[in-house]
C-alpha positions in Angstrom: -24.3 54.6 73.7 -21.7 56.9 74.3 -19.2 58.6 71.8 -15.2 58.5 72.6 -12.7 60.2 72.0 -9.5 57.4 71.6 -5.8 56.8 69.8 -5.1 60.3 70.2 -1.2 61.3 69.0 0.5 63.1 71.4 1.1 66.4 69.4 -1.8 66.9 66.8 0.3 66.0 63.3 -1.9 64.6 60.5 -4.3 67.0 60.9 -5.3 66.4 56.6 -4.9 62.5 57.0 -7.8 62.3 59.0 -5.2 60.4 62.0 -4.7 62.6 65.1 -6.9 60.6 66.7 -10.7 58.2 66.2 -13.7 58.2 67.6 -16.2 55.3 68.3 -19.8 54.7 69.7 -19.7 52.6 73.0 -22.1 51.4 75.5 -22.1 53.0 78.6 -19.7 51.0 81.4 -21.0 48.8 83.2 -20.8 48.8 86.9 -19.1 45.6 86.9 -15.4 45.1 86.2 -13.8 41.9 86.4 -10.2 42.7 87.8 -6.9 40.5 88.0 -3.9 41.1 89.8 -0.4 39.7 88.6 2.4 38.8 90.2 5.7 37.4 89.8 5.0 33.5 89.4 7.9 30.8 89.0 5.9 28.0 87.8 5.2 30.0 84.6 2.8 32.4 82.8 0.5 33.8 84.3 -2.9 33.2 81.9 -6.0 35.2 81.3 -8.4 34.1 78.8 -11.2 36.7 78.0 -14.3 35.1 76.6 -17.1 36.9 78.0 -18.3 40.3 76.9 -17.9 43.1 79.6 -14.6 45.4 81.0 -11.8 43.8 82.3 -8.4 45.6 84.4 -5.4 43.4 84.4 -2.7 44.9 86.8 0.8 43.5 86.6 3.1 44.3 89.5 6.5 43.3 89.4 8.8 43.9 92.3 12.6 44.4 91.9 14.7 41.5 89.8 11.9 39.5 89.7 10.3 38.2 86.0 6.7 38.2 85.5 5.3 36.7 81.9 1.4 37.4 81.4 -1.0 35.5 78.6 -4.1 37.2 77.8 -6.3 35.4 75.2 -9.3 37.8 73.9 -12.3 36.2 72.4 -15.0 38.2 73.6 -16.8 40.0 71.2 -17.5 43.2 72.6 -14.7 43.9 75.5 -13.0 47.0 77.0 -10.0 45.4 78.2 -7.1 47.8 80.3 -3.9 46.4 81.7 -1.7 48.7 83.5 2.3 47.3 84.2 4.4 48.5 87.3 7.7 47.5 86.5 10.3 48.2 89.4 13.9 48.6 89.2 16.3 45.5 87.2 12.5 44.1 86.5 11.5 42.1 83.7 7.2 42.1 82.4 6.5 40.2 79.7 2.8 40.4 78.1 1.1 38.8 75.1 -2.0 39.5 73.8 -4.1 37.6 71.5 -7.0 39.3 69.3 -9.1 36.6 68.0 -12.1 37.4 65.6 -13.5 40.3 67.9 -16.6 42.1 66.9 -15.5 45.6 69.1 -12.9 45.2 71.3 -11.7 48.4 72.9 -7.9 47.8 74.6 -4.9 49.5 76.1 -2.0 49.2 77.6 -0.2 51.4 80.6 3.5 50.7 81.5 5.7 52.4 84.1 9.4 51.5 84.1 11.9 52.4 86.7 15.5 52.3 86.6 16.8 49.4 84.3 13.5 47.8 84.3 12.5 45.6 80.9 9.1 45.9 79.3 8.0 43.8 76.8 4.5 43.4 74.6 3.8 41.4 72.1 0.0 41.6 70.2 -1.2 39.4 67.4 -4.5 40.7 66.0 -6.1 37.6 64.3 -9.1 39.7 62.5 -11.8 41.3 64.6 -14.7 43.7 63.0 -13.7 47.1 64.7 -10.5 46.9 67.1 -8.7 50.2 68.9 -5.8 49.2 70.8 -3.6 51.7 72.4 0.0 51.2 74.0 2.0 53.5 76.0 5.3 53.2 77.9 6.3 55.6 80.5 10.4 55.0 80.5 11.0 56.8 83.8 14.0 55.2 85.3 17.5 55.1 83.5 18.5 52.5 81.2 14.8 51.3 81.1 13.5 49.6 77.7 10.5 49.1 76.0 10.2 46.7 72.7 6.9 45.9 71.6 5.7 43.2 68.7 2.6 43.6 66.5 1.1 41.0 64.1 -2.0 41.6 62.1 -4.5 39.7 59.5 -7.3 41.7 58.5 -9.4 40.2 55.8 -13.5 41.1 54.1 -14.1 44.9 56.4 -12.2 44.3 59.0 -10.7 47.8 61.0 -8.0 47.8 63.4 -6.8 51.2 64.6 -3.1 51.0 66.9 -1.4 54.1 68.8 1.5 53.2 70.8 3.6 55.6 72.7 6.6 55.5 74.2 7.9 58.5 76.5 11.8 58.7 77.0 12.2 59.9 80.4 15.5 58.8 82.0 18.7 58.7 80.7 19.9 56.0 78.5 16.2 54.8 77.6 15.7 52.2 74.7 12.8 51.5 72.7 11.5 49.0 69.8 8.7 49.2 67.9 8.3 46.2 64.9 4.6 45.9 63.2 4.2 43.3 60.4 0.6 42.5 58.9 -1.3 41.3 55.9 -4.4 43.8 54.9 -7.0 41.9 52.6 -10.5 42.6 51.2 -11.5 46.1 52.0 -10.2 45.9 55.4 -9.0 49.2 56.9 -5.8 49.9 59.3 -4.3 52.9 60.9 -1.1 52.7 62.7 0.2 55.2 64.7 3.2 54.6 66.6 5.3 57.9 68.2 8.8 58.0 70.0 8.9 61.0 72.2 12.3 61.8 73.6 11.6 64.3 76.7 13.8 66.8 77.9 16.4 64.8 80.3 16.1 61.7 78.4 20.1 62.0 77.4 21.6 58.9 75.4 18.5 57.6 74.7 17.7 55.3 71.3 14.0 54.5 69.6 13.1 52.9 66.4 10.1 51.8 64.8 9.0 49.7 61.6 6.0 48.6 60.2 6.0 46.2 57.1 2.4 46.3 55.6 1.7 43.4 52.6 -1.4 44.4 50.6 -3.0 41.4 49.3 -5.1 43.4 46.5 -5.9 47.3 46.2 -9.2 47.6 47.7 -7.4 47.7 51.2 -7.1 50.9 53.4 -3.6 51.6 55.0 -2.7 54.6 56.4 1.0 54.4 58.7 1.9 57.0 61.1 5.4 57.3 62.3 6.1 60.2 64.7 9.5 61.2 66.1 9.0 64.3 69.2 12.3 65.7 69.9 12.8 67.8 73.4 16.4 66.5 74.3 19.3 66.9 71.9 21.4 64.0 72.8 19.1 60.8 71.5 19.0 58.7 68.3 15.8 58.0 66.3 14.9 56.1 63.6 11.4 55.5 61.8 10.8 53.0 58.5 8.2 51.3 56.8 7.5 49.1 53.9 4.2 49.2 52.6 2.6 47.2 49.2 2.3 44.5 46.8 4.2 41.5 46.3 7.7 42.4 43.8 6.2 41.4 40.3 9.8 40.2 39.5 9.6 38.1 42.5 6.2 36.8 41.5 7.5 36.5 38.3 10.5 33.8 39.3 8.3 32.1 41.6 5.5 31.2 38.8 8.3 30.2 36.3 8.6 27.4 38.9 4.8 26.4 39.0 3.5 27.7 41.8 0.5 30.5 41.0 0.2 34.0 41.8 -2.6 33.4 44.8 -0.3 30.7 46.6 2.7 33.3 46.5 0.5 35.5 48.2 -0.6 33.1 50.5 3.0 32.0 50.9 4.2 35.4 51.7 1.4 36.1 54.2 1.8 33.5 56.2 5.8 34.2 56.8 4.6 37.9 57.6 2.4 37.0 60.9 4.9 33.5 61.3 7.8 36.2 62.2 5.5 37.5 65.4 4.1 34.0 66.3 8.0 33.0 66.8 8.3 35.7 69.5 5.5 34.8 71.5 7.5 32.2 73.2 5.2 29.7 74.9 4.1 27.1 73.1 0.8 26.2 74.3 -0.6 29.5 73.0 1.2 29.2 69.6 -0.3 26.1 69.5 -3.8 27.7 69.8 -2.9 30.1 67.1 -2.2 27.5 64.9 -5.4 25.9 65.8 -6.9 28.9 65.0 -5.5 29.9 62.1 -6.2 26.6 60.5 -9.6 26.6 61.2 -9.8 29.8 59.6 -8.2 28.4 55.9 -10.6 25.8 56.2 -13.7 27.8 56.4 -12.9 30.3 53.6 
């Protein structure tokens, strides 16, 4: 076992919070890495399901005004999992990730964008003991874009610890960062998610979000929005909506019979159903539902 150092923020910020970066205990690589290439493919997604332990690199390489949609399902229970996107000019990568019920799964993302190029990630964690998952989006050409999708359900002591970046390099860059999740038990979350605008990155726009529902007070949140300015001419934006269910809301929905726990469970299942909707291909929502339901029924 070896200690790492991982999810660390770009400038050293929450220093008190205990945030600027984590640390975790991992077995030393193994010599064997299973690798996939990815291509543009007409006939559809391109799908990667991940059920053995080990390390994985997925490479996505998409040519010029070509669209390339990647599936990767993660089951494994111990993984180290990288995928590294080359997005060429007028280019167009889509890439879901599903975390189901992982035990330690180490995982991050690398995107390059060229001029006008679209990236586009979308990762629905569906519990897991002890997950790190890092993004980052390099937003090198002009009028590039970057908009990125998270979905969580953490239950019992479930962790999950997120740092996405995205870099504004060109001119006219766009990026989108929307996290929605349901923390129960004595599960733990950190979020980090930073917008850093780059000297040259004129006329460029970020904005992030993350809407946290705590299902009880033993949870532990702790959201990290980070705006770096180095270029004058941009627009950033950072919100989040972190807590308990309105008790007025709770309130109006028991004075029409229906109990406090199934407004909760009502409420939770709209917060990760918003995410599910933008996966976009049906036979993996279908999964998740499969998954999900077998979930209710064991608890």
């Amino acid at each position: 076992m070896e200690k790492v150092i991982l999810n660390k923020l770009p400038v050293p910020t929450f220093g008190w919070l205990g945030v600027n970066k984590t640390e975790r205990e991992v077995e030393s690589p193994v010599n064997t890495v299973k690798k996939y290439d990815v291509y543009p493919d007409t006939d559809g997604p391109s799908r990667i399901d991940i059920t053995e332990d080990g390390r994985y690199e997925i490479t996505v390489s998409a040519s010029e005004n070509t669209e390339n949609i990647v599936i990767v399902y993660i089951l494994a229970k111990k993984s180290q999992i990288s995928v590294n996107v080359k997005a060429s000019a007028y280019s167009k990568v889509r890439v879901v990730e599903i975390f189901e019920n992982n035990t330690a799964v180490i995982a991050a993302s690398d995107a390059k964008l060229d001029d006008s190029a679209e990236f586009e990630t979308v990762q629905l964690y569906l519990g897991g003991d002890d997950t790190v998952s890092e993004i980052k989006a390099s937003l090198d050409g002009r009028s590039s874009s970057f908009k990125c999708d998270i979905g969580y359900l953490l239950a019992d002591t479930e962790k999950l610890d997120i740092n996405i970046v995205a870099s504004h390099k060109g001119r006219k860059t766009i990026s989108e960062i929307d996290a929605k999740g349901v923390m129960d038990g004595r599960s733990e979350k950190v979020f980090r998610g930073t917008i850093d605008f780059i000297k040259g990155a004129s006329g460029s726009k970020g904005a992030e979000n993350e809407e946290v529902l705590l299902m009880n007070d033993s949870v532990r949140n702790k959201t990290v929005p980070l705006i770096l300015c180095g270029e004058e001419d941009v627009e950033g934006s950072h919100g989040a909506s972190i807590g308990r269910i309105n008790e007025e809301y709770i309130f109006y929905m028991q004075s029409r019979g229906i109990p406090a726990e199934k407004i909760y469970e009502i409420m939770a299942d709209a917060r990760i159903e918003q995410i599910i909707n933008r996966i976009g291909d049906e036979q993996t929502v279908a999964r998740i539902r499969k998954a999900l339901s077998g979930s209710e029924e064991n608890e």
